[in-house]
C-alpha positions as a printed Julia matrix, in Angstrom:
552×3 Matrix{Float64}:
 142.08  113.08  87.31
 138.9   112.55  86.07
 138.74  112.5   82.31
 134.78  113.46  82.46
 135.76  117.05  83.45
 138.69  116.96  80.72
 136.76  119.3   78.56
 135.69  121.51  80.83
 139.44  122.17  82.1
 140.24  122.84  78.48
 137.91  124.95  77.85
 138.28  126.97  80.99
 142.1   126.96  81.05
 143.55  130.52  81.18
 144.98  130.17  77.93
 141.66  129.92  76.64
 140.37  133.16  77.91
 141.69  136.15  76.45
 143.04  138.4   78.74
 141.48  141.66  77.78
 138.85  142.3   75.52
 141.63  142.08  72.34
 144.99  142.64  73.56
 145.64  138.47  73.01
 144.15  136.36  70.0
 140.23  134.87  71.04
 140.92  132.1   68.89
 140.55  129.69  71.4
 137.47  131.71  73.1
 133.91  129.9   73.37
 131.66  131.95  72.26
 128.87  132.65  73.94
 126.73  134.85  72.37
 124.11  134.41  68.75
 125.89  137.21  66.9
 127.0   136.32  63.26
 130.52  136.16  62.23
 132.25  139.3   60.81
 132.09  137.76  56.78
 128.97  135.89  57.6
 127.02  136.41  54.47
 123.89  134.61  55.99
 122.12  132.66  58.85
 120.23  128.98  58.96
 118.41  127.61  61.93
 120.8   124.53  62.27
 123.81  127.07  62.69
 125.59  125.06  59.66
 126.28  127.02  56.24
 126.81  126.17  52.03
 125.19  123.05  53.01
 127.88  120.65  53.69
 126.83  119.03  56.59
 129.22  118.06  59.47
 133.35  117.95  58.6
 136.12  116.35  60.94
 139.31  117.8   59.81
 142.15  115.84  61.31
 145.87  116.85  61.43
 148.31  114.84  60.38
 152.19  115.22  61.18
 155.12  114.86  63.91
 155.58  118.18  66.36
 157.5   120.59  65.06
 155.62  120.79  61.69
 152.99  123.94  61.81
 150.23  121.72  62.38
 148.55  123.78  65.12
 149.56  126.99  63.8
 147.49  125.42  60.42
 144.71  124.37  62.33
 144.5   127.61  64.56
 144.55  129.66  60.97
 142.05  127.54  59.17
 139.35  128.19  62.93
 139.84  131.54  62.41
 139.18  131.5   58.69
 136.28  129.46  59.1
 135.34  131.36  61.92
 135.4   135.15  59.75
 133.03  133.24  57.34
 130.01  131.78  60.16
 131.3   128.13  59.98
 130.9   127.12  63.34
 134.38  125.91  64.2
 136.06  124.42  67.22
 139.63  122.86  67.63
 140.54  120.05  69.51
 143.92  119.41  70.88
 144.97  115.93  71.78
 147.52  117.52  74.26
 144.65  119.38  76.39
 143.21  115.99  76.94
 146.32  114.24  77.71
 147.64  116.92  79.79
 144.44  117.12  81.88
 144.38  113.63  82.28
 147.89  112.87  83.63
 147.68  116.05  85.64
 150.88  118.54  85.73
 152.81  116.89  88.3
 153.1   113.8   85.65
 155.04  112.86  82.96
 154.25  110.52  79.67
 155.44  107.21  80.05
 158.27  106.66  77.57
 156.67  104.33  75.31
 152.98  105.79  75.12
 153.88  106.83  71.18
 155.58  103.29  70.68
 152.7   100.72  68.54
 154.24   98.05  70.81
 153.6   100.02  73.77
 153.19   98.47  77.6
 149.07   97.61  78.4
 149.75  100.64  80.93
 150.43  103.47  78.15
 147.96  101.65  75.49
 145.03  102.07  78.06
 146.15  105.1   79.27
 146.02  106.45  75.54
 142.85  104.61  74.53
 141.32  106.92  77.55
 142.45  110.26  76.27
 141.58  109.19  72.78
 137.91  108.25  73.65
 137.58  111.73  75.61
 138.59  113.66  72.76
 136.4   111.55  70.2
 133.52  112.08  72.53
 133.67  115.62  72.75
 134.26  115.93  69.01
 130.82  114.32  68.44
 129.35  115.77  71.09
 130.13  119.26  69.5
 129.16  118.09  66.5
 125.61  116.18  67.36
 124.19  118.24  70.27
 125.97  122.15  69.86
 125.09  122.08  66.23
 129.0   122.37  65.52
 130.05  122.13  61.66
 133.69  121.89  61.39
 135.78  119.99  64.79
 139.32  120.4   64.22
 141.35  117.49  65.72
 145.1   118.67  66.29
 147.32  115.08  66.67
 150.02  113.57  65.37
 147.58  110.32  63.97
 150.95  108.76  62.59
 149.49  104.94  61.07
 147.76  104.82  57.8
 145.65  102.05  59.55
 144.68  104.0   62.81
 144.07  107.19  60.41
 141.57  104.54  58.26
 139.92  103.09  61.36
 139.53  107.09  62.57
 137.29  107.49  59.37
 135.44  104.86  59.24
 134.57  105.46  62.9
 133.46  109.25  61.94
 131.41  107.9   58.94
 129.47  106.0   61.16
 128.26  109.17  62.73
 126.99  110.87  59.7
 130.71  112.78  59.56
 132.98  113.86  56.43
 136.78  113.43  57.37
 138.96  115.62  55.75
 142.73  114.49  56.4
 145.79  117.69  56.46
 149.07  116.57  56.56
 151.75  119.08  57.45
 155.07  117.39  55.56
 158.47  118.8   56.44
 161.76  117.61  55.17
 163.63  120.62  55.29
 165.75  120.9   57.9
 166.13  125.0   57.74
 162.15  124.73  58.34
 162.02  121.97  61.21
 164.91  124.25  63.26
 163.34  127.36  62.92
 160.09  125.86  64.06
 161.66  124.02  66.72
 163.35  127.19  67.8
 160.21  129.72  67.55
 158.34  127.69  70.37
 159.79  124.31  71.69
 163.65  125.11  72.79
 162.13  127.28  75.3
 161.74  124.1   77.72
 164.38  124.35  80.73
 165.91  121.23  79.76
 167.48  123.54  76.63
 168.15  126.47  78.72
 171.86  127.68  78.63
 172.18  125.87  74.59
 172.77  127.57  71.09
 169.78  127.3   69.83
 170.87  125.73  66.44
 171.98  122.69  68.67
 169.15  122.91  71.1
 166.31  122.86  67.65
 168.41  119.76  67.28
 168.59  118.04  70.05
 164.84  118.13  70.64
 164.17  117.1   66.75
 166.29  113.87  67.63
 164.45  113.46  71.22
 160.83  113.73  68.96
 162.54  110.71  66.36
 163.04  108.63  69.23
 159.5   109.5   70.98
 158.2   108.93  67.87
 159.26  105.89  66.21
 157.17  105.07  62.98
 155.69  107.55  61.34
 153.8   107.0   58.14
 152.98  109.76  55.49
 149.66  110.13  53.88
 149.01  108.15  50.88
 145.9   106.45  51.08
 143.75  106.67  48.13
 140.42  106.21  49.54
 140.34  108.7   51.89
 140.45  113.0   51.22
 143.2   114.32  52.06
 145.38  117.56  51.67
 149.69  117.23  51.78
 151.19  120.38  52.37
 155.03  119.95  51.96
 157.5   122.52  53.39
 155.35  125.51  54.6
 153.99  125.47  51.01
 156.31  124.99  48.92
 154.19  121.7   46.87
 150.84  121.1   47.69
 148.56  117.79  46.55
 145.26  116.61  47.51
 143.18  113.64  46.81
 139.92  114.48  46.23
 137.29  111.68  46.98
 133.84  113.39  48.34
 134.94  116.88  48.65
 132.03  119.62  48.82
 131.75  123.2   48.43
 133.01  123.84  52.15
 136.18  121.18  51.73
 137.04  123.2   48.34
 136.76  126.39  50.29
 139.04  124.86  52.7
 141.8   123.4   49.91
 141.81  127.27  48.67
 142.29  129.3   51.57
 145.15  126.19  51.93
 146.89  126.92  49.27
 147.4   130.6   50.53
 148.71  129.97  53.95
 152.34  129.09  55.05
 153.51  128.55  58.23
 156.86  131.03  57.63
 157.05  133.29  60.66
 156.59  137.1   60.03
 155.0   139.96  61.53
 152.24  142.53  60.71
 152.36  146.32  61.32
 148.89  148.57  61.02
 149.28  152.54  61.23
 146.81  155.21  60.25
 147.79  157.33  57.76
 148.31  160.59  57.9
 146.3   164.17  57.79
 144.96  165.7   54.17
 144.42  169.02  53.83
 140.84  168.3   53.75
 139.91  165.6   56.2
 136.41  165.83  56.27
 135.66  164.76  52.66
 135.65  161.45  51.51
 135.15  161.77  47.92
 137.89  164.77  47.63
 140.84  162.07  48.07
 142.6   165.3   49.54
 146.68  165.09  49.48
 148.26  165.06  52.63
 148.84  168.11  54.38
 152.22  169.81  56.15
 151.59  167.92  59.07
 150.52  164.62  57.48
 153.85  164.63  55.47
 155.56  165.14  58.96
 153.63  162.38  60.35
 155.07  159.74  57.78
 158.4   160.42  58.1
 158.51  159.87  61.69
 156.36  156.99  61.52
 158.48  156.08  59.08
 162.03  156.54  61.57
 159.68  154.8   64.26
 159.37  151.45  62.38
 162.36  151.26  60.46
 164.1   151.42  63.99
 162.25  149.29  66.12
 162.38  146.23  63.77
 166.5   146.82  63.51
 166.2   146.99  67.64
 163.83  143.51  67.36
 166.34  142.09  64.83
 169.34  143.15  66.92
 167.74  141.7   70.45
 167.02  137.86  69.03
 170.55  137.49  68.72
 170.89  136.0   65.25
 173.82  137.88  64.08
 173.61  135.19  60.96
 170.35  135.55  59.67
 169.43  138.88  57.94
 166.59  141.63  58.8
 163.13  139.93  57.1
 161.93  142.04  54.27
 159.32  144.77  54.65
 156.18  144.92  52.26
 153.89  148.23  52.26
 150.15  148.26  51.41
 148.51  151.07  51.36
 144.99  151.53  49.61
 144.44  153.64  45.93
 142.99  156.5   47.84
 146.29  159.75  47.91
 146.45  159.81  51.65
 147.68  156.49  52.35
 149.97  156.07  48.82
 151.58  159.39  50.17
 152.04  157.83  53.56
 154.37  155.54  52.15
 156.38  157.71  49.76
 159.1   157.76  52.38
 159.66  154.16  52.2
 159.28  153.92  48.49
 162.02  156.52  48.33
 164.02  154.14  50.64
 163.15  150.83  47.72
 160.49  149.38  50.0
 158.1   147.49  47.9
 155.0   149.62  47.89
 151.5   147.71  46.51
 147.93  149.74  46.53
 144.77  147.47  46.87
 141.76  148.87  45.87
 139.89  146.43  47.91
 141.39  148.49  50.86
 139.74  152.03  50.66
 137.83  153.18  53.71
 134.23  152.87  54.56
 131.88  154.48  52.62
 129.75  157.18  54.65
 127.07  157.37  51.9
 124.79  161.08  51.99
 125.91  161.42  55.42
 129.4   162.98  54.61
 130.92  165.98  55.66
 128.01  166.07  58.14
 128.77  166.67  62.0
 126.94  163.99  64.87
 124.62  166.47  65.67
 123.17  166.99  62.33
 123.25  163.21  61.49
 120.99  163.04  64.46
 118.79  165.02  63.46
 118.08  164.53  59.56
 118.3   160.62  60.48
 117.37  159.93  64.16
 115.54  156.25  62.99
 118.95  155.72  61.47
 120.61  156.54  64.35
 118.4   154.91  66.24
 119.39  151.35  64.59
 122.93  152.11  64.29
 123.46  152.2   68.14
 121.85  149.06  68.59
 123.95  147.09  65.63
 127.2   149.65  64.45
 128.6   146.93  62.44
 125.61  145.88  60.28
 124.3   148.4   60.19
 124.2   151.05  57.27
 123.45  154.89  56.46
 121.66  155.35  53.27
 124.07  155.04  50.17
 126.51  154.15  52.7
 129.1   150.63  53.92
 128.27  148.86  56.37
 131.41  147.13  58.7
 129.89  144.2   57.43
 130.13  145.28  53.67
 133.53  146.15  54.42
 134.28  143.1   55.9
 133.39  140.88  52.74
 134.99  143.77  50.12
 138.2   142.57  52.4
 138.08  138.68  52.16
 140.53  138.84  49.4
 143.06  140.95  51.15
 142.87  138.45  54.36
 144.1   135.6   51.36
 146.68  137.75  50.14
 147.72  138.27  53.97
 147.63  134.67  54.59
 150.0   134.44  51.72
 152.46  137.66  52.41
 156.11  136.05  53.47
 157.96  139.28  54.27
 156.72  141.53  57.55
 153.82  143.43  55.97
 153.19  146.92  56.73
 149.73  148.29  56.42
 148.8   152.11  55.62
 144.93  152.53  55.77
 142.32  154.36  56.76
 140.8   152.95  60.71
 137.81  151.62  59.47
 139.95  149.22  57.38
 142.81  148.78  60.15
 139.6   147.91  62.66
 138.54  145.32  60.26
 141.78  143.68  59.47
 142.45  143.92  63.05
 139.76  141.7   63.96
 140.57  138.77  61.62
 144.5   138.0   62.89
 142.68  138.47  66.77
 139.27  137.04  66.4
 137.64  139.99  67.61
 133.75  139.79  67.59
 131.44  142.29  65.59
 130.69  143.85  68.64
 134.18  144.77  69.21
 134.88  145.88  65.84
 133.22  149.23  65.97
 134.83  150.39  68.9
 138.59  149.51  68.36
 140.33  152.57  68.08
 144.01  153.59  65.98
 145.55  156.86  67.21
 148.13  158.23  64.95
 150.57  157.82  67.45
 150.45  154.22  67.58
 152.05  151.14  65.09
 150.22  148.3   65.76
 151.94  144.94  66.07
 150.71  141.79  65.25
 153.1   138.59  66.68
 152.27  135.58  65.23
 152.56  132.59  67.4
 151.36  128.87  67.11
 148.66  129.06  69.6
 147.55  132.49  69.22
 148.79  135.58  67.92
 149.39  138.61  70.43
 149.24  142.46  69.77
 151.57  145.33  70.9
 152.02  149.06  70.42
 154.95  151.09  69.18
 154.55  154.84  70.1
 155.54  157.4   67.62
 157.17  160.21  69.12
 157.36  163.83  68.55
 153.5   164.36  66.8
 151.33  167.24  67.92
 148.44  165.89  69.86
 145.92  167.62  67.35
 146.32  164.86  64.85
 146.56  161.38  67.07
 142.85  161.39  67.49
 140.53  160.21  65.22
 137.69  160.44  62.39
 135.71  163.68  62.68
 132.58  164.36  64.59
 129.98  162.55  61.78
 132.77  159.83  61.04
 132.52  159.16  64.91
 129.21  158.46  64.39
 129.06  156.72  61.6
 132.48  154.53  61.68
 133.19  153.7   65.29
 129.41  153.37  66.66
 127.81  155.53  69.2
 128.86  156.94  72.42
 125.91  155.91  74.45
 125.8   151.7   74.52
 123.32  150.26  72.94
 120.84  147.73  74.21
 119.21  144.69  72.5
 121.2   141.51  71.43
 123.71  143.09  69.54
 124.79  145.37  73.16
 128.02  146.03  74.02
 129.37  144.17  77.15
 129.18  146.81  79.5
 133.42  145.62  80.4
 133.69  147.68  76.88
 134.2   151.33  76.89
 132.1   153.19  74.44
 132.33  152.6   71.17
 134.69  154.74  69.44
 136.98  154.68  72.7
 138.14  151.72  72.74
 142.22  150.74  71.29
 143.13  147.6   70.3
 145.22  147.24  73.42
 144.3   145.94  77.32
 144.26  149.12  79.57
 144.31  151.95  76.98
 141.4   154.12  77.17
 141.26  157.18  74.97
 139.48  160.4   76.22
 135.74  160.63  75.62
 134.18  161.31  71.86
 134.6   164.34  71.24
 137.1   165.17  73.82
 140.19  167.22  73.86
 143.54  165.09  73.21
 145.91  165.61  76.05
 148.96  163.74  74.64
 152.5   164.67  75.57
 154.6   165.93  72.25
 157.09  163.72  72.59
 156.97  159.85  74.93
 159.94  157.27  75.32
 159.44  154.06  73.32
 157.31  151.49  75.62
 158.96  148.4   75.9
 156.63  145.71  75.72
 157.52  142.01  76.92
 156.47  139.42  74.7
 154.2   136.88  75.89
 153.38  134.83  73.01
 155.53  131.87  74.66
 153.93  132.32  77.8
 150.62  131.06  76.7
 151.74  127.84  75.21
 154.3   127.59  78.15
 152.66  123.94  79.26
 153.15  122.49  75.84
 156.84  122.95  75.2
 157.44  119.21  75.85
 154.53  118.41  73.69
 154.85  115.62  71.49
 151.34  116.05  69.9
């Protein structure tokens, strides 16, 4: 195969596209429009931010260490904030070089490899390079993410000194793993699912293939050259070290959000919470009413169930149900959402940080009013709902920055993490673990009826919805008339640079999931009572299902 079109295969690969507007992670999306990031506090003509110039970071590691789910989370990090950021897997290259019908030669990891496998590498290697600088020099790229195992201290020197000589910082990550608990379960969560382990215990099938990567593998040496940066992350966490060269603003930005992540598999729930007695008010922080204290005990039942189900279908007898953290904001509604669960010893934390979008003078006022007191403001909020703002009011974008230190504190959460908040907050949290865009933001929509799940996954992370049965269909829809209005966007699409692709439904009626549609703004809700719990196939392995013999 030709190795010129290498990076248009990758980039055009169906793994790369997401499937529906959000139900799978964009993370690997190019984007193709001008609009700025959902954190992006500001704009320069060069497309580069904090003025640190052009960054390679490159992965370090064997497979089986959480280097690409590292790499993945730092893009999409870097991405929230406007740093134009673009990952690079060695195994796209290689894969769309040898084509799918071939196979590695045996020795092509070996340093005393045949002339064959060295040339064959040294081909794959100089596509990937040239991309890297080609993103870099000519698409006004900032931060190229290279994804290999680099396993030499000399071939990881000779890598920087090559990107110095185009003008290019090199920041080094090395994912270190020595315990074994760690290297099975990672094994297991992706790898094992190759048909050469199919029919195995998956204890001795994580095994098998960490002794097939030791022999694939040979030599492998860990980072410790002084001269270059670097960042060591050891055991998901667990120790962390970094030698610090050159670093600049953006690298120390990068050695933070770092020292926050783990690559620990758990999962993330979002739910609404539930009705107040006065739901029109934002500043009466109303209690919740008969039917929002209904609502949270079933939701409640509805979660607590499904993750025993989950637990009770992977087949691990041995390994207990993960804990459960609740956050819920400061504001009554969603601490009484959770009371159920804090009855039941569930760690409950409030974050201030998480109260819902501010609708400024325009509270407690209905669409049609807002229209007419404000019809410039109107006006401007249908062509740009998420930066733009009502007077004395949030903006999604204000939102989005009051949040940044939640997404750390996500990043950093070990136990399956439930979230109770208001939509606008559930939208925006939403967006960050599946790269949604700020024109999607607006128009994602929460019905009460609904948990939200968030599956992490190396490659990209994949939603699903868990239906709460039994609620009257007068409290699954959403904000009120002005809230409508002023939260989710307009109804008509807007036009101007900032539209809506017209593949989007109207903003407002949009869920976070492919093929769900609610009923027009304003609408009635025609909802059965009660609906069986949808059973939802997983297909986070699905879309890494051509690397599971990857040795990258």
């Amino acid at each position: 195969m030709d190795t010129l079109l290498t990076a248009e295969i990758a980039a055009n690969a169906p793994r790369y596209r997401r499937k529906s507007s959000t139900f799978i992670d964009g993370i690997h999306d190019v984007t193709e429009d001008s609009n700025m990031a959902p954190a992006q506090l500001y704009s320069t003509m060069s497309g580069r931010l904090f003025h640190s110039g052009r960054i390679a970071i490159v992965m370090v590691g064997p497979p089986a260490r959480g280097k690409t789910h590292i790499c993945v989370s730092l893009a999409r990090y870097l991405g929230w904030l406007g740093v134009k950021t673009r990952i690079f897997h060695l195994g796209d290259y290689r894969r769309a070089t040898i084509g799918p019908e071939s196979a590695v030669p045996k020795d092509y990891f070996f340093p005393d490899a045949s002339p064959e496998s060295v040339i064959l590498r040294q081909k794959i290697l100089k596509k990937c390079r040239e991309d890297i600088y080609g993103w870099l020099n000519h698409e006004n790229g900032q931060v190229a993410i290279y994804d290999a195992v680099n396993p030499t201290a000399s071939g990881r020197r000779s890598l920087a000194k090559e990107l110095a000589k185009h003008d290019v910082q090199t920041l080094f990550i090395e994912s270190y793993v020595d315990d074994e608990r760690i290297l099975r379960e990672n094994a297991r969560n992706v790898k094992i699912s190759s048909p050469d382990f199919a029919g195995m215990d998956p204890d001795e099938a994580a095994k098998l293939y960490l002794k097939r990567i030791e022999v694939r593998i040979p030599v492998f040496e860990t980072m410790a050259e002084e001269e270059l940066n670097y960042i060591k992350m050891t055991n998901a966490g667990e120790k962390f070290f970094y030698n610090n060269v050159s670093f600049n603003y953006l690298s120390h930005r990068i050695v933070f959000y770092l020292t926050n992540l783990h690559i620990k598999a758990r999962k993330t729930f979002f739910v609404r919470a539930g009705t107040t007695t006065d739901e029109d008010s934002f500043r009466a922080d109303a209690p919740l009413s008969e039917a929002g204290r209904t609502y949270a005990k079933r939701m409640t039942e509805t979660i607590l169930k499904h993750r025993e189900q989950e637990h009770a279908e992977s087949g691990d007898a041995t390994t207990p149900l993960p804990p459960l953290t609740v956050w819920t904001s400061t504001r009554l509604r969603t601490i009484q959402t959770a009371d159920t669960l804090r009855d039941m010893n569930y760690k409950v934390r409030q974050r201030s940080q998480m109260s819902q979008l501010n609708p400024g003078i325009c509270e407690k006022m209905s669409e049609r009013v807002i229209r007419q007191l404000y019809p410039d403001e109107v006006e401007k909020h249908e062509v740009d709902p998420y930066h733009h703002r009502y007077p004395r009011a949030e903006s999604y974008h204000d939102l989005a920055v009051r949040l940044e230190p939640i997404i750390l504190e996500l990043e950093r959460e070990q136990n399956d993490l439930l979230i109770i908040a208001h939509e606008s907050v559930l939208r925006v949290l939403y967006a960050y673990l599946m790269h949604c865009s700020t024109v999607e933001i607006p128009a994602l929509r929460f019905p009460r009826d609904e948990i939200i799940e968030i599956i992490p996954a190396a490659y990209q992370n994949e939603a699903r919805r868990i239906h709460i049965p039994g609620l009257d269909p007068e409290m699954i829809p959403g904000s009120p008339d002005g809230m409508k209005l002023l939260a989710a966007g307009s109804s008509v699409p807007p036009s101007g640079s900032a539209s809506r692709p017209e593949s989007l439904p109207a903003s407002g009626q949009m869920t976070p999931l492919a093929g769900v549609v609610a009923a027009a703004v304003g609408g009635p809700a025609e909802m059965p009572l009660e609906r069986p719990p949808e059973r939802v196939i997983n297909k986070s392995k699905d879309t890494v299902a051509d690397k599971l013999d990857d040795e990258d």
